[in-house]
N, C-alpha and C positions, 0 to 999 in steps of 0.2 A: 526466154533465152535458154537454151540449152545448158544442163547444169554436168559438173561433174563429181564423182564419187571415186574415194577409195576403198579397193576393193581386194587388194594381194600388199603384201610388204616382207622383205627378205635383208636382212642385216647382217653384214661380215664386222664383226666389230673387237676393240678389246676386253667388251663384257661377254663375248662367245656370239655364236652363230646361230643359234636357237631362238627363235623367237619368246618363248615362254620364259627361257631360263635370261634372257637380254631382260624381259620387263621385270623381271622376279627382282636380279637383280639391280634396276635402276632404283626403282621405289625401294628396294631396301639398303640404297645408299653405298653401295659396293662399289671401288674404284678399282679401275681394267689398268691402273699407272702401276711401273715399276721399274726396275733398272734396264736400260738397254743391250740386248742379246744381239741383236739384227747386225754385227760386226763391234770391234771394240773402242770402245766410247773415251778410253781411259782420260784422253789426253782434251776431252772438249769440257765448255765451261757449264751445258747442260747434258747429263747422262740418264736422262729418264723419258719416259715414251708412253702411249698407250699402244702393244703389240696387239697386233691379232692373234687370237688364240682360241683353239678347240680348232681348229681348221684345218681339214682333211681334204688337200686340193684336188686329189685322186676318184674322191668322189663328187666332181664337178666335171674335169678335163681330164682327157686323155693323156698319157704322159706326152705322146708326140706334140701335142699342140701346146702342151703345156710352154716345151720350151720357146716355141715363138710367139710367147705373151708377155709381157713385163707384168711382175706385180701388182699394180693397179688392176690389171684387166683379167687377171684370176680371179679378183674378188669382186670385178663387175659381173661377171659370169655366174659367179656363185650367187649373190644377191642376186641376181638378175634370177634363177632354176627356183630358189626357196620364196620368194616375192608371186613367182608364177603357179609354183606348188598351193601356197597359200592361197592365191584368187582363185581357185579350179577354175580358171579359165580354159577352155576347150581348145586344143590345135587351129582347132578350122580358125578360132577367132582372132588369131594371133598370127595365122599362115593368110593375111590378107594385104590388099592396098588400104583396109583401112583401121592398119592396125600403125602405129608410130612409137618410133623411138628416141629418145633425148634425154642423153646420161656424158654428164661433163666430167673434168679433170681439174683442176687448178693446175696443175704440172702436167701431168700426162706421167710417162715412161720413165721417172728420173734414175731408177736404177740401170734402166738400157744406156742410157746415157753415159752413166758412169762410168762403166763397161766399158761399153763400145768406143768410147774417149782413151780409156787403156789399152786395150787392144791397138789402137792408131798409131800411138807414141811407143808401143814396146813393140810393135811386129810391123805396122805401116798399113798401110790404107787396103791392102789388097788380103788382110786377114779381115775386116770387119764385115759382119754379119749382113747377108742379104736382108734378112728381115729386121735391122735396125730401127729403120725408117717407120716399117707398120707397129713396130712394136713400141715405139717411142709416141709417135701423136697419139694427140689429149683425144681425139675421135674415133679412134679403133675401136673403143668399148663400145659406143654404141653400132659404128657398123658389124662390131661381132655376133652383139646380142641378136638383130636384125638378121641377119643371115643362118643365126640357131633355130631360129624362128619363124622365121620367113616374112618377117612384116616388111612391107612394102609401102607404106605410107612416108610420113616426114623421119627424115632419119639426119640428128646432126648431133654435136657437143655444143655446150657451153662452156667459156671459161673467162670466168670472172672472179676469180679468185676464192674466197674464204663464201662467196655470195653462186657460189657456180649450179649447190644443186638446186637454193630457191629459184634462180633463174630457168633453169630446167623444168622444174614441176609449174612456174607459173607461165615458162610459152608449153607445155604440155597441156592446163586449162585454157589459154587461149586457142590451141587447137581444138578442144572437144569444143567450145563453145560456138565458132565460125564453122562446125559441122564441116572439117577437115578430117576426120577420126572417130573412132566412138570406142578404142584403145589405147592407148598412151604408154609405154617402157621407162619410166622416167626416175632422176636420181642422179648420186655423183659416186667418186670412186677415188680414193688416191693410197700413193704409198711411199712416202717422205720419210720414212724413217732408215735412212740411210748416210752413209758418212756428207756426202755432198748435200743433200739436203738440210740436217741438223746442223752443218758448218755453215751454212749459210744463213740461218737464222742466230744460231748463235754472236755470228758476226752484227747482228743488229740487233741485239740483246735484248731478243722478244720473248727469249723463253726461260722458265722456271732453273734456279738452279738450287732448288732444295734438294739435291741429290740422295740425302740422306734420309728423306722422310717423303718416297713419292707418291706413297696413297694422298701425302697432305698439300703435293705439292700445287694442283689445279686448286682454287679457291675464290672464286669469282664473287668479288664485291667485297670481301674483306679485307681489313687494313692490313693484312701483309703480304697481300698477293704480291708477286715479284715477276710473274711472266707467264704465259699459257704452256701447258704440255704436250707436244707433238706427237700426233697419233695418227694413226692407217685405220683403212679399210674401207667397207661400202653401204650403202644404203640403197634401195631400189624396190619402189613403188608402182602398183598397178595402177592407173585411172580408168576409169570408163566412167564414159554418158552415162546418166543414171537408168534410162530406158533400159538400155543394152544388158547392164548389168541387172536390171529386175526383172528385165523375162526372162533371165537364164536363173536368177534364184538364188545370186550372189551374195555372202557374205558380205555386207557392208561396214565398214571401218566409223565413217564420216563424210562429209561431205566438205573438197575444198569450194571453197565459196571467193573467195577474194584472192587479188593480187597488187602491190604494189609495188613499183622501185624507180630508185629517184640516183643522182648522184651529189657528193657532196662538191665537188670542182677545186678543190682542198687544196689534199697534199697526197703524195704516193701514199705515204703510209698510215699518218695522223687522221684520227677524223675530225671533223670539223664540232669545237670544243662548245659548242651551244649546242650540238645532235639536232640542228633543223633536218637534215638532209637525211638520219631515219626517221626522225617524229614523221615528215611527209610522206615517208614510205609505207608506215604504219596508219596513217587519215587516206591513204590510198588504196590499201588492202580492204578498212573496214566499210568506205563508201564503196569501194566495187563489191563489196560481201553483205550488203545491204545490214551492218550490223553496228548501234553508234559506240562510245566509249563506257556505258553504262554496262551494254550487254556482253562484253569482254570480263572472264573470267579467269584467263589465264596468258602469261605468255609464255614462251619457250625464250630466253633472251641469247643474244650471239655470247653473251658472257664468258669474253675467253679467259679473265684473269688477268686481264693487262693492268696498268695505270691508269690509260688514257679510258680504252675500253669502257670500262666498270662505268665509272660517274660520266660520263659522256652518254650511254645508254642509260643510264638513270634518270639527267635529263631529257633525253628524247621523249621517255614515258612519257613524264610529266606533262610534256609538250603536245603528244598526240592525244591523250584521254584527256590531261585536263588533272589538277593535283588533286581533287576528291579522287576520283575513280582509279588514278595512280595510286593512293593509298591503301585503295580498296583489294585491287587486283593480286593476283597470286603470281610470283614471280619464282621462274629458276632456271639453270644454267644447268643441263647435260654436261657440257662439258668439265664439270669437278669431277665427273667420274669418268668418259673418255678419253678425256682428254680434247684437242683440239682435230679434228679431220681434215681441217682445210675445205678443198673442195668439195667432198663429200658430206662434209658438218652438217647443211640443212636437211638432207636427205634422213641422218641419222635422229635429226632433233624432230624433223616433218614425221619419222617414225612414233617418236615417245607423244606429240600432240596426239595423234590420231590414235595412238591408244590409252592416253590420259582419258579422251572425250569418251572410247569404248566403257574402260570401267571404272572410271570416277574416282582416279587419283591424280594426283601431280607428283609427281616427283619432288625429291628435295635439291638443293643444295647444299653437296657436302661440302664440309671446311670453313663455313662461314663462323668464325669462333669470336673476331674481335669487330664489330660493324667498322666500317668507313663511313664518316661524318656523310659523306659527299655522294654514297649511298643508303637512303634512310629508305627504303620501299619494303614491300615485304617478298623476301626471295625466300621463302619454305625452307626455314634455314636446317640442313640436317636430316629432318623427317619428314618424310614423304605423308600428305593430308590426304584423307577419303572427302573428297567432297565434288558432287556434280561439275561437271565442265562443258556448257553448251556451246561457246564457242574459245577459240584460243589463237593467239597470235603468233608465229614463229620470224623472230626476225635472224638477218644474215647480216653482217658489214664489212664487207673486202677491201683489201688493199687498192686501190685507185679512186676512192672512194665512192664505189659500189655498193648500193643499200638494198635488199628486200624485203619482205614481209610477206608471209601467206598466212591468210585464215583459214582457219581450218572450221570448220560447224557440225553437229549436230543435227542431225536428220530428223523434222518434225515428225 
């Protein structure tokens, strides 16, 4: 079968836009949280974020284009230049029919929205914006990136919520492997930190309201988490065919090897409180990745910091490797220092895998200060470990009860 490989990676995040100084600072436990600027928070019951920061949209877009883009799709754009940068992938090989794109949204556009909803009610329907419409669908990004570039192959969005960009990179290996493509654009993007967006979650009181202490606020697995931290930006990874990528001499990251995803049939929002429905996401990544529960060394976990979240994914562990190898395994959550991305989340997390497995650290989880009974596994509490990683699991869990799982591997 035809295998695929990562081979470019480009991150707009709240740890910065840098590649080197994004991993510098994950493994040294640095949190991108802090008070929200993006408009005034004063009056909401959560006031903190992870912003994008170091980000210089000028040198990505044009100013003109700039403004017929919504935020989301600046930092698919950007990710999408620095991801390509990174693979030296060649024009020609990207100006093809078999080159493919698939970069989702959770939301899409929410600040066009906002906008252009004010504009209706203060001026009336014939002041709003011809380009609302492109500037607001969750699929612009990747038809943009697509047309930067000229790929020509599959070109569509996912959106599956908190699960958007796993779904992306694993129908991105399902194309290399049905020898569809032997390029892939793939990844998510979002930018929810906005009065409608943060009031909306507020309203369902998902998210952290330690205001006062936001570096401590994300804290995944510990007994006092109180809700996830809502954050922007983007994640966008290269794949290609391994072939493809070794005649031309490609920097290789890893090899994704597996995919899984399953649904829970649940509840909108809750997941299903025995985690059958990730455990089988994860026994379906690692039989498609030919790799059993033994040979699992680490996970990337969706760990947003919730209630339910935490010990619901600590069961699921349990359930897919089996309670030796659960205890064995390296566990930790990106997001104590991101914070939450939403649709973008996997993309950023599918990031820090594939370069845990390059130089043989894991990351920690920061905040973890007081264990939760109901999480007893080992999540790297804090400090980030040197120690090899040949393969590694990333899982996703969305709102509708959307599970996925990508393995990620080590190239023999």
């Amino acid at each position: 079968m035809r295998r695929a490989v990562i081979t470019g990676i480009g991150v707009v995040s709240p740890l910065g836009c840098d590649l080197g100084r994004f991993w510098e600072r994950i493994t040294s436990g640095v949190s991108g949280i802090g008070p929200i600027t993006r408009f005034d928070a004063s009056g909401y019951d959560s006031r903190i974020a992870g912003e994008v920061k170091e980000f210089d949209i000028d040198a990505f877009i044009p100013k003109k284009d700039q403004r017929r883009m919504d935020e989301y799709t600046h930092y698919a754009m950007a990710a999408a230049e620095l991801a390509v940068r990174d693979s030296g992938l060649p024009a020609e090989a990207l100006r093809s029919d078999r080159a493919g794109v698939i970069v989702g949204s959770g939301i899409g556009g929410l600040r066009t929205l906002e906008l252009q909803h004010s504009v209706l009610l203060e001026k009336g329907p014939g002041r709003c914006s011809p380009f609302m419409i492109p500037q607001m669908i969750s699929n612009i990004a990747a038809g943009l990136i697509a047309i930067k570039y000229g790929c020509r192959g599959p070109n569509y969005a996912v959106v599956s919520a908190c699960a958007t960009a796993a779904h992306s990179m694993g129908d991105g290996l399902r194309c290399i492997q049905r020898g569809d493509t032997d390029v892939i654009v793939t990844g998510g993007a979002e930018a929810p930190v906005i009065g409608l967006g943060v009031g909306g979650f507020c309203a369902m009181r998902a998210l952290s309201t330690r205001n006062d202490e936001p570096a401590r606020a994300s804290r995944p697995f510990d007994a006092g988490r109180d809700g996830f931290v809502i954050a922007e930006g983007a994640a966008i990874l290269i794949m290609e065919e391994i072939e493809h990528a070794r005649r031309r001499g490609a920097p290789i990251y890893c090899e994704l090897a597996g995919f899984g995803m399953t649904c829970d049939a649940y509840h909108i929002t809750a997941p299903a409180e025995s985690g059958e429905g990730a455990a089988r996401a994860m026994q379906l990544a690692m039989r498609d990745g030919g790799v059993g529960p033994e040979g699992i060394d680490y996970i990337n976990a969706h760990g947003t910091s919730t209630e339910l979240n935490d010990k619901t994914e600590t069961r699921a562990i349990k359930t897919a490797l089996g309670e030796q190898n659960a205890r064995r395994v390296m566990i930790s959550s990106s997001k104590s220092m991101t914070g939450h991305l939403l649709g973008a989340a996997a993309g950023i997390e599918s990031a820090v895998c594939a370069l845990a497995i390059k130089h043989g650290v894991v990351p920690p989880t920061i905040n973890q200060e007081q264990p939760d009974p109901e999480c007893d596994l080992d999540y790297v509490p804090n400090t980030a470990r040197e120690k090899p990683v040949r393969a590694c699991l990333n899982n996703s869990l969305g709102f509708g009860g959307h599970n996925a799982s990508l393995l990620f591997r080590k190239l023999d």
